[in-house]
C-alpha positions as CSV (number, residue, x, y, z in Angstrom):
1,X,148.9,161.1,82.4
2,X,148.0,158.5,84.8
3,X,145.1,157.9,86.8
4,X,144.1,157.8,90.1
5,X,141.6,154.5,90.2
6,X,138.1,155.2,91.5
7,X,136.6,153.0,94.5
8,X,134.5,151.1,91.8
9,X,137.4,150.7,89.2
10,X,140.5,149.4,91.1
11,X,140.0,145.8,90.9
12,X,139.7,146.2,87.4
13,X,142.8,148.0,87.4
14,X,145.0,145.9,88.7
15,X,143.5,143.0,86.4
16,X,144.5,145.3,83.4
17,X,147.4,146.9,84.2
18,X,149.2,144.4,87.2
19,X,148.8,141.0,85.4
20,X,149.9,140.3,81.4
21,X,148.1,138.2,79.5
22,X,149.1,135.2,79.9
23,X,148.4,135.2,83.8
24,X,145.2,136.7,82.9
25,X,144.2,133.7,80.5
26,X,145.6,131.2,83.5
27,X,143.9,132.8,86.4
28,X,140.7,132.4,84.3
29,X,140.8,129.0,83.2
30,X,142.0,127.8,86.4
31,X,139.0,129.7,87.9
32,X,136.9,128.1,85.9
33,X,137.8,124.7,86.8
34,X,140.2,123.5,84.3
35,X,143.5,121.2,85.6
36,X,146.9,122.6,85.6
37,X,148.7,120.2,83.1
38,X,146.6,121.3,80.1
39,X,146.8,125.0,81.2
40,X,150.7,124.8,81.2
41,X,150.8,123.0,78.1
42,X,148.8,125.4,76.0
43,X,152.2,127.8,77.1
44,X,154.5,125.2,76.3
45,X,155.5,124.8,80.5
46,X,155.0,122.2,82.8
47,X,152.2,122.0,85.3
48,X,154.2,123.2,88.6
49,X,155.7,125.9,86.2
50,X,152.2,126.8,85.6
51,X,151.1,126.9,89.4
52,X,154.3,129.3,89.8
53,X,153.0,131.4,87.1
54,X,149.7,132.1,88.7
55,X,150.8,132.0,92.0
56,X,152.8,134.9,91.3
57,X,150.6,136.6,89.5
58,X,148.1,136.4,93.1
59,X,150.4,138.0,95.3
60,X,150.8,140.8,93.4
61,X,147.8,141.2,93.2
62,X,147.0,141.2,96.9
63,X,149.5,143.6,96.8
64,X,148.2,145.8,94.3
65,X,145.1,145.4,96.9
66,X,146.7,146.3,99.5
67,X,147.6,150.0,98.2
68,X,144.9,150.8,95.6
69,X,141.9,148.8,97.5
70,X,141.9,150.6,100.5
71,X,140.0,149.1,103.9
72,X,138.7,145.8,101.5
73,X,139.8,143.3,103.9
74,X,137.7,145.0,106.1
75,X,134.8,145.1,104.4
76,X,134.8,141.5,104.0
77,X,135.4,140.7,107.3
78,X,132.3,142.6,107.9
79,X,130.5,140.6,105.5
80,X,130.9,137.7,107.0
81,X,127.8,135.9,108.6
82,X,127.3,134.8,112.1
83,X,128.8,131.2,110.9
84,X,131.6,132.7,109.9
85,X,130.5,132.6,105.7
86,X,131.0,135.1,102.9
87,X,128.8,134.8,99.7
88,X,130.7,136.2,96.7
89,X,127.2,138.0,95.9
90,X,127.2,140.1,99.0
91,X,130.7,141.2,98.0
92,X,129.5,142.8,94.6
93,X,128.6,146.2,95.7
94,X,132.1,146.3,97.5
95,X,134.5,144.6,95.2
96,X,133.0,146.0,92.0
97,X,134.8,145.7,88.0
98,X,135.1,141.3,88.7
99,X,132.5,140.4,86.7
100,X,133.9,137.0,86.6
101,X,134.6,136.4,90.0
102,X,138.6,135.7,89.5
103,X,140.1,138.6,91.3
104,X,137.4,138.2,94.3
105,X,138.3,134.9,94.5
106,X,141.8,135.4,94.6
107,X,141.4,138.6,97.0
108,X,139.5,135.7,99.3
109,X,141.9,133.2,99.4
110,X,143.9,135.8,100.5
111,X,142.9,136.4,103.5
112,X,142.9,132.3,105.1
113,X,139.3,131.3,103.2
114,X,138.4,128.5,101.0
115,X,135.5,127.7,99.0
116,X,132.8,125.6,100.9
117,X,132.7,122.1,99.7
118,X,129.4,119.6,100.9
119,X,129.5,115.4,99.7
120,X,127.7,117.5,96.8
121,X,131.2,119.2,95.7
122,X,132.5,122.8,95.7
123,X,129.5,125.5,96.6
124,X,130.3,128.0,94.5
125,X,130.7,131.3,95.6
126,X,130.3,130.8,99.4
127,X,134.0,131.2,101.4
128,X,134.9,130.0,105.2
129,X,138.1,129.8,107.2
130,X,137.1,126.1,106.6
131,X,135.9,124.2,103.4
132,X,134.0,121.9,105.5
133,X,132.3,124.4,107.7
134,X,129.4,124.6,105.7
135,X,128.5,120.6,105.9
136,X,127.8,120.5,109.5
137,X,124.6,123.1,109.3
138,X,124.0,121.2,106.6
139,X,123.7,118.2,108.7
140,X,121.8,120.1,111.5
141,X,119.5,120.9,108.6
142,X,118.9,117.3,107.6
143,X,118.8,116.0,111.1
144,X,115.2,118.1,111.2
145,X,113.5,116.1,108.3
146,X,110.9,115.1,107.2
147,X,109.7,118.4,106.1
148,X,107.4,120.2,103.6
149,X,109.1,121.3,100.2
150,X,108.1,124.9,101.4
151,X,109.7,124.4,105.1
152,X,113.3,124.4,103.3
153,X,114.4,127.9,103.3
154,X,112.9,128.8,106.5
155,X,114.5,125.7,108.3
156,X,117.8,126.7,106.4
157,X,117.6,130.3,107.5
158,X,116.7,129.4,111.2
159,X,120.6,127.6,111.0
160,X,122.2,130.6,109.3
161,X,122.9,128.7,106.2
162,X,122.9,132.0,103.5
163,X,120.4,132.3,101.1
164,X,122.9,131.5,98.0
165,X,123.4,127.7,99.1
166,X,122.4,125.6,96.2
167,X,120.3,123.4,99.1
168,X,118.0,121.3,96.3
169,X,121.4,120.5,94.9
170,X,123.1,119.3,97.4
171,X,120.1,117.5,99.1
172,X,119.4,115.5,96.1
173,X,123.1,114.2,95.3
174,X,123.0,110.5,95.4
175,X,125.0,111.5,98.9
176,X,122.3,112.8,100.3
177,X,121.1,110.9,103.4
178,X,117.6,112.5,102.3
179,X,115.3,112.8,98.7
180,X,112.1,113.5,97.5
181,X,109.0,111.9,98.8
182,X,105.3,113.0,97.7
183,X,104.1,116.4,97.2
184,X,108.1,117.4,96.9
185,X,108.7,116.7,101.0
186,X,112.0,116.3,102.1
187,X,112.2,112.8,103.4
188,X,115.1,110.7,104.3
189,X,115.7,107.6,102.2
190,X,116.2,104.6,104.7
191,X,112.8,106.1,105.7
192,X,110.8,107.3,103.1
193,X,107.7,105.6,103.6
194,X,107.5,106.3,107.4
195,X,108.4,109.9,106.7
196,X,105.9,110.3,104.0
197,X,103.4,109.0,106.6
198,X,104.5,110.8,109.4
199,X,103.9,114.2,107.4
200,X,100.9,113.2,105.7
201,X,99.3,111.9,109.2
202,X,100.4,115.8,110.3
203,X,98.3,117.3,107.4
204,X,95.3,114.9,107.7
205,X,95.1,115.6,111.5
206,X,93.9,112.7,113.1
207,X,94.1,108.9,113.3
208,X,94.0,107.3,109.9
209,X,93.8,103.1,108.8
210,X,97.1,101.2,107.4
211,X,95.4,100.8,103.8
212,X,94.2,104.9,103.2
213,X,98.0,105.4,104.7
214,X,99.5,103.5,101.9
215,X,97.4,104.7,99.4
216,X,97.8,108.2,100.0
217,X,101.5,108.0,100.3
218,X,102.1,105.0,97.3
219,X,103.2,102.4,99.8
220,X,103.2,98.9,99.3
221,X,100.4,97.7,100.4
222,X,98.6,97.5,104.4
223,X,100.6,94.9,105.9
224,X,104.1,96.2,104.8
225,X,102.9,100.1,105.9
226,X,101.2,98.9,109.1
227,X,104.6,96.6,109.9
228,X,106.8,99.8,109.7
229,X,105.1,102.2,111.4
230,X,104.5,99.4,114.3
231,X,108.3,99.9,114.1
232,X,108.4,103.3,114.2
233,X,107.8,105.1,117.9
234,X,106.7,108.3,115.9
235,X,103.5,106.4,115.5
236,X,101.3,104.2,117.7
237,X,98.4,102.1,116.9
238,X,94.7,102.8,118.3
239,X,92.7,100.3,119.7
240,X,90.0,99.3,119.3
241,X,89.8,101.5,116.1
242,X,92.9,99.7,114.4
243,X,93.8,103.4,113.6
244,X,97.3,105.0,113.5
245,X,98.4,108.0,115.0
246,X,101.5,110.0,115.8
247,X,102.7,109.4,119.2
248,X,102.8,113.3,119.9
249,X,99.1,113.7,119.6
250,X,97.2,113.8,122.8
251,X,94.0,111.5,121.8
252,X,91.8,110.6,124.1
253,X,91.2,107.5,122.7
254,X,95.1,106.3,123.0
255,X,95.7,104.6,125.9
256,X,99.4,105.1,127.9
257,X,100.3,101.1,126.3
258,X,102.5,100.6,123.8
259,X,101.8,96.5,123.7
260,X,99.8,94.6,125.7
261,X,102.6,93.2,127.8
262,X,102.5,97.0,129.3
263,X,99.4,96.8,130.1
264,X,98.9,93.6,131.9
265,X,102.0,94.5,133.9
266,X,100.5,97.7,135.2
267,X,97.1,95.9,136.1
268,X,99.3,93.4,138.2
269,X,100.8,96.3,139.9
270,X,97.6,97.7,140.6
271,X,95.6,95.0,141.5
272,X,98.3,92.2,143.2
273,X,97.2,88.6,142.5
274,X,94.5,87.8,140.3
275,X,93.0,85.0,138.3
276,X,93.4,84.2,134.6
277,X,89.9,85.6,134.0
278,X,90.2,88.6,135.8
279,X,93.7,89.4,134.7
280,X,92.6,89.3,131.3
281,X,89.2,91.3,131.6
282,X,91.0,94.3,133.3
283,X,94.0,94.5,130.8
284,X,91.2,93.6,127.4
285,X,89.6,97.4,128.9
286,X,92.2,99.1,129.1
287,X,94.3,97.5,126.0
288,X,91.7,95.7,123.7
289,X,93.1,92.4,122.7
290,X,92.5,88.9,122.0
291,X,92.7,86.4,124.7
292,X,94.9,84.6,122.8
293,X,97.6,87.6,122.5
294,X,96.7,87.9,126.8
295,X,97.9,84.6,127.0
296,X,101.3,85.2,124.9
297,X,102.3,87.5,127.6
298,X,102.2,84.9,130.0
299,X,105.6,83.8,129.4
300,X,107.0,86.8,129.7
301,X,110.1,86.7,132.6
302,X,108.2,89.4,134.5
303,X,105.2,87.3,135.4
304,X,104.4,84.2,137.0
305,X,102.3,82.1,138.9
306,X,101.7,82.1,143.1
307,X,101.6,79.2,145.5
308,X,97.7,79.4,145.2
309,X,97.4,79.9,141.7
310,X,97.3,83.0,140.8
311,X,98.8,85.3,138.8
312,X,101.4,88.3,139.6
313,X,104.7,90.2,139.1
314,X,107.9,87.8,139.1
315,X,109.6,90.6,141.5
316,X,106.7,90.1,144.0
317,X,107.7,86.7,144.4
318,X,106.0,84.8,141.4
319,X,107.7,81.8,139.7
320,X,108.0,82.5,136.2
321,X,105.9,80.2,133.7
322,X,107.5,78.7,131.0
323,X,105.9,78.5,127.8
324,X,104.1,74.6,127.8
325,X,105.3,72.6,124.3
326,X,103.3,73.6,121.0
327,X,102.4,70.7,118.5
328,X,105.1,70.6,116.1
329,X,104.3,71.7,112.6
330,X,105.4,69.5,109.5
331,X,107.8,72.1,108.1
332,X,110.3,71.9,111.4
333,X,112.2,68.4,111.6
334,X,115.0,67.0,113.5
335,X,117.7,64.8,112.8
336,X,117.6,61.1,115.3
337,X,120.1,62.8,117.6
338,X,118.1,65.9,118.3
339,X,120.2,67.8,117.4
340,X,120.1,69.2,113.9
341,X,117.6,70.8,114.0
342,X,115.7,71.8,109.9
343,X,113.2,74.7,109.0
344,X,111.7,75.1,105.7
345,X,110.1,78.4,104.6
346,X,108.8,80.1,101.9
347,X,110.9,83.3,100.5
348,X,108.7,86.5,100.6
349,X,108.9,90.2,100.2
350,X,109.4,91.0,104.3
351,X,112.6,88.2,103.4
352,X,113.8,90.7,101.0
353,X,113.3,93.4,102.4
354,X,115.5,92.3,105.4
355,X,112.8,91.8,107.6
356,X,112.7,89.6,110.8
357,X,111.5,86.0,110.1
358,X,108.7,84.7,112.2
359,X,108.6,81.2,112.9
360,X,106.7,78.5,114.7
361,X,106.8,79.1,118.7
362,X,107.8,74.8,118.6
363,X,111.1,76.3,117.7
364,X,112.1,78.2,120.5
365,X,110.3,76.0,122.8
366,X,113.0,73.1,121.3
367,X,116.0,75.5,121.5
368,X,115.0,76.3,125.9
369,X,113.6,79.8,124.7
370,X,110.5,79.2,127.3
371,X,110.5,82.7,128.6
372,X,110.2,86.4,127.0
373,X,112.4,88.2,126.0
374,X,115.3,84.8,125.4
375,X,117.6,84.5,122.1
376,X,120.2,81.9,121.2
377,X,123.1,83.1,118.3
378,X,123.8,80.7,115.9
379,X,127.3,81.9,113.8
380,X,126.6,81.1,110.0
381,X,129.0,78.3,108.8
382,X,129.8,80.8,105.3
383,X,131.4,83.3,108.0
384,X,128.5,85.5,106.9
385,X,127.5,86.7,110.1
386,X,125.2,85.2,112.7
387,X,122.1,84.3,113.1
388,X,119.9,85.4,116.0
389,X,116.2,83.8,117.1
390,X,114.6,85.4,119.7
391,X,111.3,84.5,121.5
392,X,108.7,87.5,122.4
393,X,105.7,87.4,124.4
394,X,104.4,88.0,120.6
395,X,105.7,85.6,118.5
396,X,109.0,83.6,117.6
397,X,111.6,85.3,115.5
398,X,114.7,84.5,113.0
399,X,117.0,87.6,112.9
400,X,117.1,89.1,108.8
401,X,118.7,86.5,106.5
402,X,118.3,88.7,103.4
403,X,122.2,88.5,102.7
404,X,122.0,84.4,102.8
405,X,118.8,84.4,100.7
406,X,120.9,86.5,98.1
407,X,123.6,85.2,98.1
408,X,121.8,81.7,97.3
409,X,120.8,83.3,94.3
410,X,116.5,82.9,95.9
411,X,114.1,84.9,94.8
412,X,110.7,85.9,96.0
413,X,108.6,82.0,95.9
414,X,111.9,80.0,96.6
415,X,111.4,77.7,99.2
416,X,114.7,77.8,101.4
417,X,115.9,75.5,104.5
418,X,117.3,76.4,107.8
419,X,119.5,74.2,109.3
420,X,120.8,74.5,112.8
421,X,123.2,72.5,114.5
422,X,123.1,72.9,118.4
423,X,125.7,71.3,119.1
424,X,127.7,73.3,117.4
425,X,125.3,76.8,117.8
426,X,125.8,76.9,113.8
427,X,123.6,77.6,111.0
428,X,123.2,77.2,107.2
429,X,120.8,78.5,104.8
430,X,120.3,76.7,101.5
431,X,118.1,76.7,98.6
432,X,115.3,73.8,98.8
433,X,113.5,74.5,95.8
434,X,112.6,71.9,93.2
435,X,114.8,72.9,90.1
436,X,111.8,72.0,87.7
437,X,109.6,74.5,89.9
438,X,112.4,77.3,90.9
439,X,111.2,80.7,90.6
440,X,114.4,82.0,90.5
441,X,115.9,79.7,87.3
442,X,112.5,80.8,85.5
443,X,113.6,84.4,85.8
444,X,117.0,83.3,83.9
């Protein structure tokens, strides 16, 4: 006598009774990951004759569904979550006797949904209209680092992303635009450092130097921490203190500059016209600097000099002041002609680390950069890009030469010469060390 399946036996039922064996021991081992040619070949068919098989075998089974299961597309439908995702867990109560997952997964695909998939692979066990629905609030999650190892799950849940997403997984595949910083944050990895700062600045509360910030974080060392937080507009420096803060803070203590060149231009627009010595007394109060940094900012394109003397705002009708020529150091040369121009300089970790280069203000003075902000392009004669320098108020600069530096096979202590041709606006960079003396042929 036959019977009637109950609500919590008819899955199991068709598995049993729909499918033979041999689609059983298919729909299993395809489930489970495993290719079709070795599947079919265990059955003495092809691959495509396999994939027939089983997708046979899953219509009837949605048929099967269809009569025994009752209203169980609706009850998935009203599993799904506000994104539009259905964990295979939530389904257990509903779709019970699957204790593998193969008939719930086939039941899913049934109705139009696919198993999530992330750079990290397939998600198990989580179904959208979409396999790539899931990476975008994925993204969204990500786009809100750095965070605290515990911030994770509530972050996760405030973008809907369920509760069975393998998240540690997927956010530390070598994919992963973020990894692990200290304490188990969630950092990015092109910024680690500045994120592990950033969050341990939050704990600490209030301003801290460069050196306890690259202690407490492991960074490498003052000057490279203090260099990328200058960089960093989550962070600003405190002066007189030589403290760093995050910019979101409201300090008394942190003035409304950002560099000094801010700050003498808002004196100017306050005060009109003034001396040198007055100019620089009223921006050292309010921005406290060296006179000789003051001075720097004196080229700058937005400030120049009156018909009396003075100082005051280009747009009020001063005539800019060009920067007056430096004394030329020994390691910049020229060729008889002028123009071949040669710089030698010492490979270092900022080099490396595909920092800016800063050079000798007698350089940009050569090349007409008299004024701040100027830049002249120089296009490398390899094809390996170009080569930017750029005068600041602040300093003279060389644009990263990191990829040249490899490529010449330098290492940190090679000496290395520029060499720029103006008449051609082209560069090269080549190794100048002495072979006896090489660092990088002693690390052979």
């Amino acid at each position: 006598m036959s019977v009637t399946p109950t609500r919590e036996s008819w899955l199991l039922s068709i598995w049993n009774s729909g499918l033979d064996g041999r689609e059983r021991d298919m729909l299993t081992r395809r489930h489970a990951g495993e290719p079709l040619e070795p599947i079919g070949r265990s059955y003495g068919v092809s691959r495509e004759r396999a994939r027939q098989v089983m997708a046979v075998a899953e219509e009837r089974v949605l048929s099967m569904a269809d009569l025994l299961g009752g209203d169980w597309r609706e009850e998935i439908a009203a599993r799904r979550s506000t994104r539009g995702f259905v964990s295979e867990g939530s389904l257990a109560n509903d779709l019970k006797g699957d204790p593998s997952g193969v008939m719930r997964s086939i039941l899913l695909r049934g109705i139009g949904l696919h198993e999530c998939r992330t750079w990290a692979g397939t998600v198990a066990g989580l179904w959208a209209s979409n396999e790539a629905a899931l990476e975008p609030y994925v993204r969204e999650l990500i786009a809100r680092a750095p965070f605290r190892e515990e911030e994770l799950r509530e972050l996760a849940a405030a973008q809907d992303i369920p509760d069975s997403v393998p998240l540690e997984s997927i956010l530390t595949h070598p994919r992963s635009p973020l990894t692990r910083g200290p304490a188990g944050a969630w950092v990015r990895r092109r910024a680690k450092g500045r994120d592990a700062a950033y969050l341990w600045l939050a704990d600490e509360g209030e301003p801290r130097r460069a050196d306890t910030i690259s202690v407490a974080i492991g960074g490498k060392g003052e000057r490279v921490v203090a260099e990328a937080l200058r960089r960093d507009d989550r962070f600003r420096l405190i002066r007189p203190e030589g403290t760093w803060a995050l910019s979101e803070w409201s300090l008394p203590q942190a003035g409304s500059h950002s560099n000094a060149l801010e700050a003498m231009l808002e004196v100017l627009g306050e005060h009109g016209p003034l001396n040198r010595s007055e100019l620089f007394a009223l921006t050292a109060r309010s921005y406290p600097v060296s006179a000789a940094r003051l001075q720097q900012c004196l080229i700058s394109d937005r400030i120049g000099i009156t018909s009396d003397g003075r100082i005051d705002l280009v747009e009020r009708g001063a005539m800019p002041m060009e920067e007056k020529e430096p004394q030329r150091p020994s390691h910049l040369v020229t060729d008889d002609t002028g123009q071949i121009v040669g710089v030698r300089l010492r490979v270092d970790r900022e080099i490396l680390r595909g920092s800016g280069v800063i050079v000798h203000s007698w350089l940009t003075w050569y090349l007409g950069l008299r004024l701040a902000p100027m830049s002249r392009n120089f296009t490398m004669d390899d094809g390996s890009g170009v080569l930017t320098i750029r005068r600041n108020t602040s300093a003279a600069q060389l644009s990263s030469v990191r990829t040249q530096v490899m490529s010449a096979g330098m290492t940190q202590g090679c000496e290395m010469g520029v060499v720029l041709r103006l008449d051609h606006s082209t560069a090269s960079i080549r190794h100048a060390c002495d072979p006896a003396a090489c660092p990088a042929r002693q690390l052979d």
